[in-house]
C-alpha positions as CSV (number, residue, x, y, z in Angstrom):
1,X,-157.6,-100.6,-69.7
2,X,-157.8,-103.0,-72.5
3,X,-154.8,-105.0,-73.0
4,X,-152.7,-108.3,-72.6
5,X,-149.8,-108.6,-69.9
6,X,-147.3,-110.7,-69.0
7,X,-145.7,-112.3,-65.4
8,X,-144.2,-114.6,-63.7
9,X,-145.5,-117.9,-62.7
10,X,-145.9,-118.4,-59.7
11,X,-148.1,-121.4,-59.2
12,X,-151.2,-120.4,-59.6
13,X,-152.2,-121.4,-62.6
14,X,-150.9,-124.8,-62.3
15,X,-154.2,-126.4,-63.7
16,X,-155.0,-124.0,-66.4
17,X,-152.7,-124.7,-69.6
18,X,-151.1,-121.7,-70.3
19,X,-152.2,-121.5,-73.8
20,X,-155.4,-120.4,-72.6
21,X,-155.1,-116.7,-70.7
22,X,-156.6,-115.9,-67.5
23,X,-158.5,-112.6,-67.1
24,X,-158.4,-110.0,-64.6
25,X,-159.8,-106.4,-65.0
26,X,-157.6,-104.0,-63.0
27,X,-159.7,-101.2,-62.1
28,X,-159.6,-97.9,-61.1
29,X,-160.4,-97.3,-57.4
30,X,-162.7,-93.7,-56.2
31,X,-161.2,-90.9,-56.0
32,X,-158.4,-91.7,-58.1
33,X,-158.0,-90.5,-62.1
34,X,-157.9,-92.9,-65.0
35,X,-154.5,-92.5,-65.4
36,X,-153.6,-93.5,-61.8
37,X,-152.6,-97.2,-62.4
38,X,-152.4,-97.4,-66.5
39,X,-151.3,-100.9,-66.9
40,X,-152.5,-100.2,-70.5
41,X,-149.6,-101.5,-73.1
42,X,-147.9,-102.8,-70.0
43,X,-145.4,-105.8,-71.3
44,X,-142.7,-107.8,-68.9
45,X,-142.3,-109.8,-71.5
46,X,-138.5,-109.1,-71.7
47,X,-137.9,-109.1,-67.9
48,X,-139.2,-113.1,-67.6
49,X,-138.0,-116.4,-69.1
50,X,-140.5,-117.1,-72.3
51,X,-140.9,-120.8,-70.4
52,X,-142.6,-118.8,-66.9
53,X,-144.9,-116.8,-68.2
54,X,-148.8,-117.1,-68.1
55,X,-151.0,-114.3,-70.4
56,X,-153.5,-112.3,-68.5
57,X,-156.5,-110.5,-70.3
58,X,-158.1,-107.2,-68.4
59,X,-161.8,-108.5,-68.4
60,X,-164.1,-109.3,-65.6
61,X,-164.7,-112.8,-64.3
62,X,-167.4,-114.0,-61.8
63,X,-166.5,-115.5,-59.1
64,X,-167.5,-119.1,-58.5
65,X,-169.9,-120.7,-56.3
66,X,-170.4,-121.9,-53.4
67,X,-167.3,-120.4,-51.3
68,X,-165.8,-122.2,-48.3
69,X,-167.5,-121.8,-45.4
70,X,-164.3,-120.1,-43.5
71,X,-164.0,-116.5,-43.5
72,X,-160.6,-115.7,-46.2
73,X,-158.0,-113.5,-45.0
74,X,-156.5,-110.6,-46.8
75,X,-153.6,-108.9,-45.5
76,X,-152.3,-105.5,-46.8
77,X,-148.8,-104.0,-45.5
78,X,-147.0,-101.0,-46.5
79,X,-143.3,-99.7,-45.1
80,X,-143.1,-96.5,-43.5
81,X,-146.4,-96.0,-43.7
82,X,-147.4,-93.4,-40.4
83,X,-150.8,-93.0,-39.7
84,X,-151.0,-90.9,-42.5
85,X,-154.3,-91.7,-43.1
86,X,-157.7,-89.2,-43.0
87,X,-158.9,-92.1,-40.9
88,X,-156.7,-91.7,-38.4
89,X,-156.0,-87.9,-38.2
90,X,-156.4,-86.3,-34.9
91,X,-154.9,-82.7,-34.3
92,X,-155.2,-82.6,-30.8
93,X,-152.8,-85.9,-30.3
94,X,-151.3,-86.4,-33.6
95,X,-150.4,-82.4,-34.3
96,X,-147.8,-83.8,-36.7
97,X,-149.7,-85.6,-39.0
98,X,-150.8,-83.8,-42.8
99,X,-154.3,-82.7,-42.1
100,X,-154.4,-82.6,-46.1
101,X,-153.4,-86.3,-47.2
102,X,-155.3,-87.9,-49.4
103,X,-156.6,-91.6,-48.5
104,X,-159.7,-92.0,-50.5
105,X,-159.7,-95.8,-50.1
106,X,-158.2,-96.6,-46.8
107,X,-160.6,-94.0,-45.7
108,X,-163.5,-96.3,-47.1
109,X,-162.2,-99.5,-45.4
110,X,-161.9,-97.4,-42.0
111,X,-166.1,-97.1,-42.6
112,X,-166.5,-100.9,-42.0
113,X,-163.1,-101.6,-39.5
114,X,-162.1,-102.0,-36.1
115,X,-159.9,-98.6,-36.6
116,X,-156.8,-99.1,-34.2
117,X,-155.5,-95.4,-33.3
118,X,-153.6,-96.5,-30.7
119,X,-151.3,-99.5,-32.3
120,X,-147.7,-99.7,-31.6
121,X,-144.9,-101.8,-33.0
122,X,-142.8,-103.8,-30.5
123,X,-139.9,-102.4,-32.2
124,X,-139.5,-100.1,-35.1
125,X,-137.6,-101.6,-37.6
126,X,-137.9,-103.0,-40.5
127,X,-137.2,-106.6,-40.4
128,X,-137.6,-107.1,-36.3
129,X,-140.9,-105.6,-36.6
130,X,-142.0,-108.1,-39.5
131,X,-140.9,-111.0,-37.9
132,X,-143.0,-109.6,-35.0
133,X,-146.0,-109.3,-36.4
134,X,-145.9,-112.5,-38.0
135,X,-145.2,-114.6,-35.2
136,X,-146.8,-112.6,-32.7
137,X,-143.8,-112.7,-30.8
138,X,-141.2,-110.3,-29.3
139,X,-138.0,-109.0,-30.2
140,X,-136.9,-110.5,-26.9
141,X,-137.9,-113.7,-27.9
142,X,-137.2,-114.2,-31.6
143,X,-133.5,-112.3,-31.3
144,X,-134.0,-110.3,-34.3
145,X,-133.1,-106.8,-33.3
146,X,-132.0,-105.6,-36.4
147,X,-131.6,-105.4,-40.5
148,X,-128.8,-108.0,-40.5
149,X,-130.4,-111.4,-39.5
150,X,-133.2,-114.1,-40.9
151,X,-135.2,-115.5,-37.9
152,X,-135.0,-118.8,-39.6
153,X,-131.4,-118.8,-39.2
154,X,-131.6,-117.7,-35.2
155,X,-132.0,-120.1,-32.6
156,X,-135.3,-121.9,-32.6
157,X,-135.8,-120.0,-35.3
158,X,-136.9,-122.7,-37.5
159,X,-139.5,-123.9,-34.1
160,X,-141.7,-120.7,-34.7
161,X,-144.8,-120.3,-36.8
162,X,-145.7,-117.3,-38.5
163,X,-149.7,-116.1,-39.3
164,X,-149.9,-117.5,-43.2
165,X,-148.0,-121.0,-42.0
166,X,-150.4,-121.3,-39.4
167,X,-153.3,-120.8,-41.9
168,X,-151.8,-123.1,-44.2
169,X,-151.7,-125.6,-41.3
170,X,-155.7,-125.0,-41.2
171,X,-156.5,-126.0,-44.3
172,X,-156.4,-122.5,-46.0
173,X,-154.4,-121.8,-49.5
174,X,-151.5,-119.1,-48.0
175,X,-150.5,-117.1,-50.2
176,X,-148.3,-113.8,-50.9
177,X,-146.6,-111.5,-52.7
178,X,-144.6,-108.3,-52.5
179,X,-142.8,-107.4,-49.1
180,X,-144.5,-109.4,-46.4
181,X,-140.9,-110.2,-44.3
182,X,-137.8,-107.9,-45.1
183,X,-136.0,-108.2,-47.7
184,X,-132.8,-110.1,-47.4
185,X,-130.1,-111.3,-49.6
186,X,-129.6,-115.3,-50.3
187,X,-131.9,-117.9,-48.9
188,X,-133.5,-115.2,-46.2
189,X,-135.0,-113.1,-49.3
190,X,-137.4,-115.8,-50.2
191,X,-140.2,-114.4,-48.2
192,X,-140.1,-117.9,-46.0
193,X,-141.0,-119.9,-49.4
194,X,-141.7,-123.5,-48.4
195,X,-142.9,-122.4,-45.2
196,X,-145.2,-119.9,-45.2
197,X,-146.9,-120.3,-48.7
198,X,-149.6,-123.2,-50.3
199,X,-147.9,-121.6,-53.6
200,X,-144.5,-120.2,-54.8
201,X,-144.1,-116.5,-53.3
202,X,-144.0,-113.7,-56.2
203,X,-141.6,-111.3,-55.6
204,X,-141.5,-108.7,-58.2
205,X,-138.5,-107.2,-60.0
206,X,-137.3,-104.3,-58.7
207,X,-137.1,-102.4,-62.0
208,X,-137.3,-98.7,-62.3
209,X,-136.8,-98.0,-58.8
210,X,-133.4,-99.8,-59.1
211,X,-132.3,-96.9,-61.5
212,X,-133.6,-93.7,-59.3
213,X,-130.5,-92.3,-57.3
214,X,-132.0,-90.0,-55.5
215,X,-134.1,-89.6,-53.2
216,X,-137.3,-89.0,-54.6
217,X,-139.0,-89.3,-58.3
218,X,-142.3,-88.3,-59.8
219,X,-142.2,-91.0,-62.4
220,X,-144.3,-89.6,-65.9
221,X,-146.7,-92.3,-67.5
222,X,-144.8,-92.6,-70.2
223,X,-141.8,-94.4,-68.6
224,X,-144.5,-96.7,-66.6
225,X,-145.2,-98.1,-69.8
226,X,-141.9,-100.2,-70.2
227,X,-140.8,-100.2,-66.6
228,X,-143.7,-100.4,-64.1
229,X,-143.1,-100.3,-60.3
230,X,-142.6,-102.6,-58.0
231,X,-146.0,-102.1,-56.3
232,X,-148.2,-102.4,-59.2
233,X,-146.4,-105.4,-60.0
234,X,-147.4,-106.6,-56.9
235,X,-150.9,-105.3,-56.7
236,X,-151.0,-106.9,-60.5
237,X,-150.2,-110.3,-59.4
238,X,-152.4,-110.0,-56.1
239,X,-155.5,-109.6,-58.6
240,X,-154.8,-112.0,-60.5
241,X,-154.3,-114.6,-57.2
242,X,-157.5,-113.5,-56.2
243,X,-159.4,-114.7,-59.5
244,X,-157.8,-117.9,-59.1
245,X,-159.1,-118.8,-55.3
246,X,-162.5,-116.8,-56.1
247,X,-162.4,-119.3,-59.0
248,X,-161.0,-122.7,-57.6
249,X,-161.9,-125.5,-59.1
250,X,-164.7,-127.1,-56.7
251,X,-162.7,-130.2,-55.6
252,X,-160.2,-128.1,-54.5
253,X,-162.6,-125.5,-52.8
254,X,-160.9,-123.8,-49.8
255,X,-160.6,-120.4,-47.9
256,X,-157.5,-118.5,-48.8
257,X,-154.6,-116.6,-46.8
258,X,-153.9,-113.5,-49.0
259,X,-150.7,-111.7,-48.0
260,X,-149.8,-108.3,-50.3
261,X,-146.9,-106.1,-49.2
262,X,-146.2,-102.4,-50.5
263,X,-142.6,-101.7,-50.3
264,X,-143.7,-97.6,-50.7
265,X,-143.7,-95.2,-49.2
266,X,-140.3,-96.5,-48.0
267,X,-137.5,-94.3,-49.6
268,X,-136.7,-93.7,-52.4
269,X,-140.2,-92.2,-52.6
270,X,-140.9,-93.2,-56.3
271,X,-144.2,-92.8,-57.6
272,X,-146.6,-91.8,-61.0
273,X,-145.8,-87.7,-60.9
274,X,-150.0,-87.2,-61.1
275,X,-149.7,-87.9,-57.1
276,X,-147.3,-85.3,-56.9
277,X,-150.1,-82.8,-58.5
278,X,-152.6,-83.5,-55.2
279,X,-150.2,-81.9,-52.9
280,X,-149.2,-78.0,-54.3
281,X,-145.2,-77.7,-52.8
282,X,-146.4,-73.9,-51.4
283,X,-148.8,-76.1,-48.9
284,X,-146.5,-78.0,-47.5
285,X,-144.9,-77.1,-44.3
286,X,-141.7,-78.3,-42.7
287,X,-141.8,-80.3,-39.0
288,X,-142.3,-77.9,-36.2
289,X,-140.6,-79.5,-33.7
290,X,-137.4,-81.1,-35.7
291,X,-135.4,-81.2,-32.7
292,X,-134.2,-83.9,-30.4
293,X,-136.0,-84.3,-27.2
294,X,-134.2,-82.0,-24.4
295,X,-132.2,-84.1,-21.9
296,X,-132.5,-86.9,-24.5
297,X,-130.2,-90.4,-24.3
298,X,-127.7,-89.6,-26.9
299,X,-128.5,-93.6,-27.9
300,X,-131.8,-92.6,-28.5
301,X,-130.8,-90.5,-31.4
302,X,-131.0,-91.6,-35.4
303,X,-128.8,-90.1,-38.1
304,X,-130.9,-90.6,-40.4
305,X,-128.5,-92.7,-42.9
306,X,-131.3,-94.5,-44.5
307,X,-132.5,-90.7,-46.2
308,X,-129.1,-89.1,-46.1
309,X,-127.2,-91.8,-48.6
310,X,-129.2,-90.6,-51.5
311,X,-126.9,-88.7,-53.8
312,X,-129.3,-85.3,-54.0
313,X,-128.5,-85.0,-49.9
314,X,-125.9,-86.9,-49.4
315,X,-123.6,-83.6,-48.9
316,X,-126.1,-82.7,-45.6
317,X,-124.5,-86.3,-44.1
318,X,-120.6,-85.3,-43.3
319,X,-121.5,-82.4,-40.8
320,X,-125.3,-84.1,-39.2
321,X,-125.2,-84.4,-36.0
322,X,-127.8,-84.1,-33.3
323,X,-130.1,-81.0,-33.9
324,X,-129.1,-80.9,-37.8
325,X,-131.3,-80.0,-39.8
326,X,-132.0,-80.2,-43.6
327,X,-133.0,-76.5,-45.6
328,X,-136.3,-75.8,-45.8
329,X,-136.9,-76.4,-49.5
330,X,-135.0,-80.2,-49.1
331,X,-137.6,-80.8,-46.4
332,X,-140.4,-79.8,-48.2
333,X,-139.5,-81.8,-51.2
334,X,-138.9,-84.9,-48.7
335,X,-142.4,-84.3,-47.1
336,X,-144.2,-84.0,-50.5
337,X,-142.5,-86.8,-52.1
338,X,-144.0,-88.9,-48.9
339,X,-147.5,-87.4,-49.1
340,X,-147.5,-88.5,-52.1
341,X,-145.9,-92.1,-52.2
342,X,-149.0,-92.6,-49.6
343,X,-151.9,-91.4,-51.8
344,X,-150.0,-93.7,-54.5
345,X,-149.9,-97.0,-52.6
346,X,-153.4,-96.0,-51.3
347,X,-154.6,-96.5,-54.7
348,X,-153.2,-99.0,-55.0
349,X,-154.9,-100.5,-52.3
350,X,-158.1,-99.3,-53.6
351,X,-157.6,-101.5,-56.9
352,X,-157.4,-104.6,-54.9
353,X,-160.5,-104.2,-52.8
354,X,-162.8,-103.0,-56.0
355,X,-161.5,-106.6,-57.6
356,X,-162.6,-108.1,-54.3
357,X,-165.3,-106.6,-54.3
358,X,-165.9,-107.4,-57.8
359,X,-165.4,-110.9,-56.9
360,X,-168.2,-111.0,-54.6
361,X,-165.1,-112.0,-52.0
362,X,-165.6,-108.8,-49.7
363,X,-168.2,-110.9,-47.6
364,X,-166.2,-113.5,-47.1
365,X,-163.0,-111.6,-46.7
366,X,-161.7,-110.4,-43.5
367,X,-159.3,-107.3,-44.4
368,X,-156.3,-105.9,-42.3
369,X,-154.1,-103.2,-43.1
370,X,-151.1,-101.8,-41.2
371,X,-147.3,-100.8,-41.9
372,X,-144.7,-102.5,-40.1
373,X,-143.7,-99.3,-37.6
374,X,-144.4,-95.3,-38.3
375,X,-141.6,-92.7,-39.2
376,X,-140.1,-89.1,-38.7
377,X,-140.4,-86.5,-41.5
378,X,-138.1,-84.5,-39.7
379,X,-139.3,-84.7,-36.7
380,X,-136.7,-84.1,-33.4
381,X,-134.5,-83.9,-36.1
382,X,-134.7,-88.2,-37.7
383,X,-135.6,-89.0,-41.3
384,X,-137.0,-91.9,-40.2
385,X,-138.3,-94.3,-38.1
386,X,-135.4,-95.6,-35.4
387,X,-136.8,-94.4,-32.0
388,X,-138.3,-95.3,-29.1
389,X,-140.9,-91.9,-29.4
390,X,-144.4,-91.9,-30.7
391,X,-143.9,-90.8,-34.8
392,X,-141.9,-94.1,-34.8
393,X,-143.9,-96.4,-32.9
394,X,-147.2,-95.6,-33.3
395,X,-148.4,-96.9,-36.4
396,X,-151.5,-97.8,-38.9
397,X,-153.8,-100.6,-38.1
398,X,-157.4,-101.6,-38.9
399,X,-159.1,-104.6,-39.4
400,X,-162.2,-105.3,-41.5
401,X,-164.7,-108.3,-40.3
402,X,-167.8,-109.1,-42.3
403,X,-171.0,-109.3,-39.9
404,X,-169.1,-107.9,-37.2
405,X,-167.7,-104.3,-38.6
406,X,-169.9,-103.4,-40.6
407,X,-170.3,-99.5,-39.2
408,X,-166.9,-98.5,-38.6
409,X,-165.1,-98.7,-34.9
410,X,-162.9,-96.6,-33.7
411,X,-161.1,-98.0,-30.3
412,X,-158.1,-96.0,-28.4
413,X,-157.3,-98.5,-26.4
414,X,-153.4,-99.4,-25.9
415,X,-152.5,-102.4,-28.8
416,X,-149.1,-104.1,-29.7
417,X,-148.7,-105.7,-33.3
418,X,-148.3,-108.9,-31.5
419,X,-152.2,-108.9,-30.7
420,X,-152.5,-108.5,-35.0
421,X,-152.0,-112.8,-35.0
422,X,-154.6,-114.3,-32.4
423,X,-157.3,-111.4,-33.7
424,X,-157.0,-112.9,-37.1
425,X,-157.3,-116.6,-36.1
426,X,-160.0,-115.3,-33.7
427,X,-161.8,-113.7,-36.3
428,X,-162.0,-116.4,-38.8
429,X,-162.9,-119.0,-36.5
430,X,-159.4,-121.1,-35.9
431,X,-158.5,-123.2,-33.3
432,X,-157.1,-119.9,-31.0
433,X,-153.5,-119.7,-29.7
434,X,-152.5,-120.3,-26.4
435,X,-150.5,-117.5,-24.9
436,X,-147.2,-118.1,-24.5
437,X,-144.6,-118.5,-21.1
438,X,-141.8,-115.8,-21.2
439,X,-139.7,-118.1,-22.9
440,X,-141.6,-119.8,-25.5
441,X,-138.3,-119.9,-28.5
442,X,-139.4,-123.7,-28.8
443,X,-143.4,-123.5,-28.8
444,X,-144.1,-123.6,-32.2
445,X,-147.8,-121.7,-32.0
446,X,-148.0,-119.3,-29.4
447,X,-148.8,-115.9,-28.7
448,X,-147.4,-112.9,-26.8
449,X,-150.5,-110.7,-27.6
450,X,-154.0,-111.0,-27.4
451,X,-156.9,-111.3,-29.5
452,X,-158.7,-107.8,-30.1
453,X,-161.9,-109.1,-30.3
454,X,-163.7,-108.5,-26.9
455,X,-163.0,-104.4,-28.6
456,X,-165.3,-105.3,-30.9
457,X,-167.9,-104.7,-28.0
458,X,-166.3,-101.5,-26.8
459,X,-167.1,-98.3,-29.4
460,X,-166.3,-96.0,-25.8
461,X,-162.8,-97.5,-25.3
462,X,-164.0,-97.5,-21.5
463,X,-166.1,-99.9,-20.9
464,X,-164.9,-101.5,-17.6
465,X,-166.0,-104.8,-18.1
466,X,-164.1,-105.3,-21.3
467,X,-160.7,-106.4,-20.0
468,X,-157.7,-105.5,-21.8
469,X,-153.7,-104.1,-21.3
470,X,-153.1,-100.4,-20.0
471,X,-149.4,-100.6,-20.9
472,X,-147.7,-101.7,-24.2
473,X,-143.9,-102.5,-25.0
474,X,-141.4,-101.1,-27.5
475,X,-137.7,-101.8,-27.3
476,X,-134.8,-100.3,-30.0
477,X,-130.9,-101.1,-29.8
478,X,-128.0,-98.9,-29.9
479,X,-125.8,-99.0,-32.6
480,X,-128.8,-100.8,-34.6
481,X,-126.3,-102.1,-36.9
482,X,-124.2,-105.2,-35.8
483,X,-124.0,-106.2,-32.7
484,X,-125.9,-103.6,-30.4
485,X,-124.4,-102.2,-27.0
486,X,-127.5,-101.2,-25.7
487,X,-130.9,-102.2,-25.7
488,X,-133.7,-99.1,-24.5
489,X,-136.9,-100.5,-23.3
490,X,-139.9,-99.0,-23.7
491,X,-143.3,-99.3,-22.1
492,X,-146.3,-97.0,-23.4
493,X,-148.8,-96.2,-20.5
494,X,-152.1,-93.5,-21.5
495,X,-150.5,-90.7,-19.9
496,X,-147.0,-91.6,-20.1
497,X,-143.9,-92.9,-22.2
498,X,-141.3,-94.4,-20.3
499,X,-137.8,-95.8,-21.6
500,X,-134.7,-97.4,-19.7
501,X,-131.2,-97.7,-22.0
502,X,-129.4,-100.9,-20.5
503,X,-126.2,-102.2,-21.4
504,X,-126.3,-105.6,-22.8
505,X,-125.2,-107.8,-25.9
506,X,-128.4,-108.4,-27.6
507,X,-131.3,-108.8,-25.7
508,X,-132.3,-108.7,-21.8
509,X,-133.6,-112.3,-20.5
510,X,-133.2,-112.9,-16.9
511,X,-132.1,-110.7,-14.3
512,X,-132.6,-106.6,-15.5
513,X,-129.0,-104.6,-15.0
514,X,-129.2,-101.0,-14.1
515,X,-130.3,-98.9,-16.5
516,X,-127.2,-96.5,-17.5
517,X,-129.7,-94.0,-18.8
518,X,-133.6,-93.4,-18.5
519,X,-136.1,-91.0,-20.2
520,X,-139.7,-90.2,-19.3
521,X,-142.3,-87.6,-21.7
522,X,-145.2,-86.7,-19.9
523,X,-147.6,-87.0,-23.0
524,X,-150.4,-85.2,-21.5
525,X,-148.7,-82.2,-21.0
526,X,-145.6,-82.6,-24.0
527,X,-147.8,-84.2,-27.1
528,X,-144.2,-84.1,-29.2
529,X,-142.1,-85.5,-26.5
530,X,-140.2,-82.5,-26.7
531,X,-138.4,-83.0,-23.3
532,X,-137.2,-85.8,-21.0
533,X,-138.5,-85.2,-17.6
534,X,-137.0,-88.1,-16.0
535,X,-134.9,-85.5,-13.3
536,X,-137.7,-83.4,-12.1
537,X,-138.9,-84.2,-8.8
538,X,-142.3,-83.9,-9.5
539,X,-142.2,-87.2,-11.3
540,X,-140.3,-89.8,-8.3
541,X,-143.1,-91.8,-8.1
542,X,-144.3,-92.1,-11.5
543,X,-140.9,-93.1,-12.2
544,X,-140.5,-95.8,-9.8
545,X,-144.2,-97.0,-10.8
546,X,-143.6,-97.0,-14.6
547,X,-140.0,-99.0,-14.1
548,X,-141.4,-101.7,-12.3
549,X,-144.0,-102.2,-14.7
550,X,-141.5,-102.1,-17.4
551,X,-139.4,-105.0,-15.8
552,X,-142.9,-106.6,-14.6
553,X,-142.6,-106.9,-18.7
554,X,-145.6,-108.1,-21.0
555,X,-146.6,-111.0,-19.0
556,X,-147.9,-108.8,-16.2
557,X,-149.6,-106.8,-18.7
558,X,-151.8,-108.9,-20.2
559,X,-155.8,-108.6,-19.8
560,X,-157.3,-111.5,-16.9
């Protein structure tokens, strides 16, 4: 792993001269071969201006002492990223998750977390979702409900604080890199630089994946060599952030923020081809129930455009409709390529926490991981995410806590991504949030969630004296480009997933219309939501019981 690389500045090194080099070993994480992440001969020399470049060596340094008394924070998101996890895999209520995948290292943090099976997204897409979980507030109330719009730029927008700003605010050094917020063109693609960050946001070059056209690629080491990907430019930077605040100079000692987003296993699934080896094609199986929920809302359906565009299928998109399917062998390329792309950015993971760990950082560092919403491989018939249904909500979280996870916790209680905020500032010891009114656009720190904590003391998930929400809240809009028509609301009971489609311009604030269309899955009984029972008789009650708890909204939800 010997070898001398080259990046971009991006302030951290502002008081080292760059004539002297800065040395981070990237290692290999368990379960993973040499040849995994070979950043050996590795030169972006000719991708960055000769004046913003600092030289890195791949040899070990100690970390410094004393640390800060404050706990650090270090934040690991992917996209797309289901529960696909060994960690989370449960056959009896997650039948459509690959009891095969390969997670070596998020298996290992699951060990010492607070493993959240039951986590869902307020809305699952991309950008709304991000700017959920950093704010800890609701699509409802931050008016991003789609791809097309940069919270800063909404109303009140620039009011809001997100999780790193709020750090920053308490003396911590916030930093990030990779894909923390979405990415969006102009002004809105700088990650909230200025706001967010102590130091200048690395965003990596997009590089090889910007010359894949289809939709998957097994990339061979050899072409890593000149053009590495985007995440191991990221995780690359991340290690070498983490030798600079594990080695601050001592009158400028302070806890650090740590942000590091994976843009896999997000399509195009691009990825070193040895991944590809773990998972032989004639194992892989196609999605048992890739058809659309009987009596579903046709608003409800996807089309799957984000998949379909790719040159290699594009031919499938003219005649999809509801209940298309793609060939078997497509499928099973698709479903591989994504096994894969998660075993890939799991290593990746695994090569930042053996440098924290390396460090001596890991008792000192709280850990989270998540992805900001699940996805369908095929699954009633979406490539995707998109939906208001479980494969799309339901998504990866756990959170590591040194002294206080040590043994690993699993908890099924109901959580919202908008808890993810006040845990974190719980956790390390902040001044907490206050929980915010319904409207709270011009409260600048606030949250619509609640702190996890109290779960800590609740290995059963029953214990009736730890009070917490028996209902969550999803919402999705129809089209989910431009300006929506529809908005269907969603609230997530134990037994139950109920959803309401009501016609409105945006978002619902005030007085609820009449639903034009409603769906209920009995989860108990229909693990795949295969049908919407919302006419049967049999259900009246439940039905008038689960819409007043959806209009009741959050507010009512939260634990006394």
């Amino acid at each position: 792993m010997a070898g001398i690389y080259h990046y971009q500045n991006s302030g951290y090194f502002e008081e080292v001269p760059k004539a002297i080099p800065v040395t981070v070993e990237a290692s290999i994480p368990r379960g993973v071969e040499d040849e995994a992440f070979d950043t050996e001969h590795t030169d972006y020399e000719s991708q960055v201006p000769k004046d913003h470049k600092v030289t890195i060596e791949t040899t070990t340094v100690e970390a410094s002492t004393p640390q800060p008394s404050k706990l650090n924070v270090l934040y690991i998101s992917a996209d797309d990223f289901r529960p696909e996890i060994g960690a989370f895999l449960d056959p009896e209520t997650r039948p459509w998750l690959n009891s095969a995948i390969k997670t070596p290292n998020l298996d290992a943090l699951a060990e010492r977390s607070l493993v959240l099976r039951r986590a869902y997204v307020q809305v699952a897409r991309c950008n709304p979702s991000r700017v959920s979980i950093m704010t800890s507030r609701r699509p409802n109330t931050t008016h991003i409900i789609n791809n097309d719009k940069w919270f800063r730029n909404v109303a009140h927008g620039q009011t809001i604080m997100t999780i790193p700003e709020y750090f920053k605010m308490n003396g911590y050094s916030s930093v990030g890199t990779g894909k923390i917020f979405h990415m969006l063109p102009g002004v809105a693609g700088t990650q909230d630089q200025g706001r967010s960050w102590t130091t200048e946001f690395y965003q990596p070059l997009e590089n090889y994946e910007d010359t894949v056209d289809n939709s998957w690629k097994a990339v061979p080491k050899e072409e890593l060599v000149d053009f590495p990907l985007r995440d191991q430019m990221t995780v690359a930077h991340a290690l070498r952030a983490l030798q600079y605040e594990a080695n601050r100079p001592e009158k400028d000692k302070r806890p650090f923020f740590m942000a590091v987003g994976m843009k896999k296993p997000h399509v195009p699934y691009v990825f070193p081809d040895e991944f590809l080896e773990w998972y032989p094609r004639e194992d892989i199986k196609v999605a048992e129930h890739d058809y659309v929920p009987v009596n579903m809302s046709k608003w409800h359906w996807h089309n799957s455009r984000n998949t379909l565009n790719f040159p290699d299928i594009f031919k499938y998109k003219e005649a999809w409709d509801i209940n298309s399917t793609l060939p078997d062998n497509v499928a099973i390329d698709l479903r591989r390529a994504y096994y894969a792309s998660v075993s890939y950015v799991d290593s990746l993971i695994g090569i930042i926490l053996n440098e924290l760990d390396k460090l001596q950082l890991r008792e000192r560092t709280i850990v989270a991981f998540l992805s900001d919403h699940g996805y369908q491989l095929g699954e009633h018939g979406i490539w995707g995410k998109d939906t208001n249904l479980e494969q799309a909500t339901n998504a990866p979280m756990m959170i590591s806590i040194p002294g206080r996870t040590d043994k690993r916790i699993d908890s099924f209680r109901l959580i919202e991504f908008v808890d993810l905020f006040p845990t974190l500032v719980d956790a390390a010891g902040l001044p907490p949030l206050p929980k915010c009114p319904l409207y709270s656009e011009e409260i600048p720190a606030c949250t619509e969630g609640s702190s996890m904590m109290p779960l800590l003391n609740d290995p059963s998930s029953t214990d009736p004296n730890i009070k917490w929400k028996d209902r969550v809240f999803s919402q999705y809009p129809y089209p989910d480009m431009g300006k929506p028509e529809f908005m269907g609301y969603s609230v997530r009971t134990k037994h139950f997933l109920y959803v309401e489609w009501i016609r409105c311009k945006g978002v619902v604030n005030g007085v609820w219309p009449e639903p034009v269309f409603k769906e209920l899955y009995d989860i108990d009984r229909d693990i795949h939501q295969d049908r919407n029972v919302i006419s049967d008789s049999v259900y009246a009650n439940k039905v008038n019981e689960l819409s007043r708890l959806l209009r009741d909204g959050w507010v009512a939800a939260l634990p006394q």
